[in-house]
N, C-alpha and C positions, 0 to 999 in steps of 0.2 A: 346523329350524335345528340345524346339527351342538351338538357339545355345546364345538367350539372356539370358534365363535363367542358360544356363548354364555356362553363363560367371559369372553370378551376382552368382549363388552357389558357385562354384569355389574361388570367393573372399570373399564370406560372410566366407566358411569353413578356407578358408586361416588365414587370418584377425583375425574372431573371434572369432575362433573353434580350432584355432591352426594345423590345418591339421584334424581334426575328425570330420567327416560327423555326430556322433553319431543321426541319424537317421532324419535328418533335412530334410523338404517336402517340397513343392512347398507351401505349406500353411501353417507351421509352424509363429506363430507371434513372430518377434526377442524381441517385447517390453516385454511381456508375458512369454516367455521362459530366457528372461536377457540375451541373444545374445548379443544385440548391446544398449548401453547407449548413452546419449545426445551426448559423444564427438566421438562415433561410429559413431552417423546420418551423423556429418559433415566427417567424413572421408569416410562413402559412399556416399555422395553426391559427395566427390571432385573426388571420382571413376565413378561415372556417367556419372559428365559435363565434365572428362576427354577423358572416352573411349567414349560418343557415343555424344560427340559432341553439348551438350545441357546447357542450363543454369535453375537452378531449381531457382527460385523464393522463397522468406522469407514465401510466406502464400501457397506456397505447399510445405511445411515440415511439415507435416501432416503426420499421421498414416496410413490412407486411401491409402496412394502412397506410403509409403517406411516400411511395418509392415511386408514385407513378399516377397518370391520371386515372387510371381504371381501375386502380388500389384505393386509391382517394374515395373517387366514386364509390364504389362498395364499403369502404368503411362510412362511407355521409350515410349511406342505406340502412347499413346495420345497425346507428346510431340515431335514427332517425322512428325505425319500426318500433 
């Protein structure tokens, strides 16, 4: 596991899992599973543009790029290149 995703797991479990991994994958969808709700999005967004230095844009808050760790991770990629 890169060491993005495993920053971004790390904090999803932290955040809003309360420390329990209970069985959350690289492709689990937070939307689907009630992980993370609208005022979730914004508080992993403000952990994104924090740790790695980016600014996400109103029309990429989209599901596409933040539904999941391996969503995440490839939107940090493409954001980043």
């Amino acid at each position: 596991m890169s060491d993005t995703k495993r920053d971004i797991r790390n904090f999803v479990v932290e955040t809003f899992l309360f420390g329990q991994d209970a069985g959350l994958t690289n492709e689990t969808s937070f939307l689907e599973q009630g992980i993370v709700d609208s005022t979730g999005v914004l508080e992993l967004v403000a952990h994104l543009e924090r740790t790695y230095s980016i600014k996400v844009k109103d029309e990429e808050l989209v599901p596409d790029n933040l539904d999941s760790i391996d969503s995440i991770a490839n939107f940090l990629a493409t954001k980043r290149a």
